[in-house]
N, C-alpha and C positions, 0 to 999 in steps of 0.2 A: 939778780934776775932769778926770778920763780922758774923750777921747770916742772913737769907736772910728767912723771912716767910712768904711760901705761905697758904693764911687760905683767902677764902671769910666772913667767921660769925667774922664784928667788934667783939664784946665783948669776945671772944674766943682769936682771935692774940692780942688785949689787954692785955686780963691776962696775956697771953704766953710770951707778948712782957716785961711785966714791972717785970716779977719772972726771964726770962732771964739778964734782964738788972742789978740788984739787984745782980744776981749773976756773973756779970761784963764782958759780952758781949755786944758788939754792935749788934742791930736789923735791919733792913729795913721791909716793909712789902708788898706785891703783892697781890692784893685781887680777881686775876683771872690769867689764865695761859699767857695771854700775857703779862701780864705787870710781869711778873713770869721772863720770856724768857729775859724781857728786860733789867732787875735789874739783872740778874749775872752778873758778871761781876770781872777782876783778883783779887779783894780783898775780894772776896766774898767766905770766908770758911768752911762754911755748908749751905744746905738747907734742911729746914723741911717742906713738901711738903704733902698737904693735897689734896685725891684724887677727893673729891666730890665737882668743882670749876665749875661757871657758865658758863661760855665760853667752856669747853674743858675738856676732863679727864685727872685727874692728871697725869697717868699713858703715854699720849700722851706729857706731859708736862716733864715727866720724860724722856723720850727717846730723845726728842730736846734736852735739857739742857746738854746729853749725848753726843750727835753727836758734839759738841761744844767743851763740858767743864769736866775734870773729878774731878769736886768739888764734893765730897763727899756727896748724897742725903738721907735723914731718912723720909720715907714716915710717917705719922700720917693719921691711918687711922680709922674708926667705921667697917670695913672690915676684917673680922676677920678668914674670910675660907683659908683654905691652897693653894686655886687657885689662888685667889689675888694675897698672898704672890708672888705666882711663878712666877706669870706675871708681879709682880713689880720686882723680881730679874731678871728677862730676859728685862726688862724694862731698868733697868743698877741703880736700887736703892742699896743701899749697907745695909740700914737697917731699921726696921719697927717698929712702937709702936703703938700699937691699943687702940684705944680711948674707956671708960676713961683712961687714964696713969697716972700715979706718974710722975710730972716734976723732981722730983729727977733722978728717971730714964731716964729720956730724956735727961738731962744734963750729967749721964753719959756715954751713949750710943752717944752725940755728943762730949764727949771728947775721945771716944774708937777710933770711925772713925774718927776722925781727929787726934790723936795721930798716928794712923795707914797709915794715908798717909804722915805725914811727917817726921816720924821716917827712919831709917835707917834699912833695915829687913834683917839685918844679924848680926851673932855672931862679927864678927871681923871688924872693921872699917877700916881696909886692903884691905877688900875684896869687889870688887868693880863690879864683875860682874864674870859671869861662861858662860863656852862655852857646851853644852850638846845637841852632836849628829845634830852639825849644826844650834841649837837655843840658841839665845847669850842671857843672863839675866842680865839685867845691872840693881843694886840694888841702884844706886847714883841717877842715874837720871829716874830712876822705868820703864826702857822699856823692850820691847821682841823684838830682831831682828831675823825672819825668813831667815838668808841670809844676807841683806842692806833690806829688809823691814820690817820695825816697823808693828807689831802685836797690833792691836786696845783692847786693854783688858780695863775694868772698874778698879778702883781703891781696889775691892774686888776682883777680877778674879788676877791681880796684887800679890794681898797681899798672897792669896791661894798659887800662884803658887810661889814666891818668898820663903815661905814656903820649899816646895816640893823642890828648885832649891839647897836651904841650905845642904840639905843630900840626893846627887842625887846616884841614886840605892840603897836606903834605903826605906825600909815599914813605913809611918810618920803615924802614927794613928790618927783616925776622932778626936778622943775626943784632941789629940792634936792639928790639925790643927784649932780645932774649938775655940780651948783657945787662941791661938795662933793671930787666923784674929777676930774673934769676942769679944775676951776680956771676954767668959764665958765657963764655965762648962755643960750648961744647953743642952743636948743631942738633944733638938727642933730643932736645926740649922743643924741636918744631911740632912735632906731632901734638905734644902738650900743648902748645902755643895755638893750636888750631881748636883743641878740644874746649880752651877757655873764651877764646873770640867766638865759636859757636853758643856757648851757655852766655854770654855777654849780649850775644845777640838777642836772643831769644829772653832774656830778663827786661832789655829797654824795650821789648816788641818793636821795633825797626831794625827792623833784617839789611834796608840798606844804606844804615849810620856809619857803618865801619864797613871800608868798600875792601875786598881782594884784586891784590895788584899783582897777577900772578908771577910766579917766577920771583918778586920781589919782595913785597910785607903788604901792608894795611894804611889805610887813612881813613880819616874820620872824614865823613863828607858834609855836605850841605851849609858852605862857607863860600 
């Protein structure tokens, strides 16, 4: 597996690059946001993308890579306020590790999101895609057609609603969608989980396809 690391501090993507390596990933390294842009590329299946790069803000750097590409992005950041966060998941980052971190944990939070975009997000390998109230879900090749036009969703907004599409007119609970897209238990990820069902909404333009069930989680309605 490619990983593509953006970090300006040598001695930093060093360590990062030879503890990844060690644990049998392939590395490249980008030591500012253009040369960030220019190194993804189709083999490339993670980036860990550090926000404070000399040229550019990471979070600028995250939104091109987006408009492009939906290779799965893990911001590594010293940025640790819940705004950030927000603004890198509307950025189109899929998931965060705030610096100091456990590379333990990094490695398994790039195997979650990457296991998560090339798995298969449904029960039955039958099942290839759903029709719900005029919006098609096609789970083989991970789109949303509005009609014949593909709905631009991030590879988290994707895995959310691919979720939701699994048991449509059903109440799917936070703590399970969050197990479910995120690979954890860990309740932090509600607020993220609200900020991506809002930008989900607003990409299908039906604000009320995916209902809130307060107190509890989300359904997909009009079934």
């Amino acid at each position: 597996m490619k990983i593509l690391i953006v970090e300006d501090d040598e001695r930093v993507a060093d360590a990062l690059g030879a503890y990844l390596r060690q644990a049998g990933y392939t590395t490249v390294r980008a030591a500012d946001g253009a040369s960030a842009l220019e190194a993804v590329g189709p083999d490339t299946e993670a980036v860990l993308l550090d926000l404070g790069l000399p040229d550019m803000d990471g979070l600028d750097v995250c939104r091109r890579i987006r408009g492009f590409s939906g290779v799965p992005i893990i911001v590594a950041t010293a940025r640790s306020h819940v705004e950030e966060r927000i603004r890198g998941l509307h950025a189109g980052a899929d998931d965060f590790v705030v610096k100091p971190y456990d590379v333990r944990e990094l490695i398994a939070r790039i195997e979650a999101v990457t296991r998560r975009t090339h798995a298969l997000p449904v029960d039955s390998e039958e099942t290839s895609g759903i029709d719900i109230d005029g919006i098609y879900f096609d789970f083989v090749n991970r789109l949303v057609l509005a009609g014949d036009t593909p709905v631009d969703l991030t590879p988290k907004e994707f895995d959310i609603v691919a979720v939701l599409a699994r048991y449509p007119g059903v109440v799917v609970p936070r703590d399970r969608i969050i197990r479910e897209v995120w690979g954890t238990d860990w309740n932090g990820f509600s607020r993220s989980l609200e900020v991506h069902v809002g930008s989900i909404r607003r990409k299908l333009d039906r604000p009320s396809l995916i209902a809130t069930v307060r107190g509890v989680g989300y359904r997909l309605t009009g079934v």
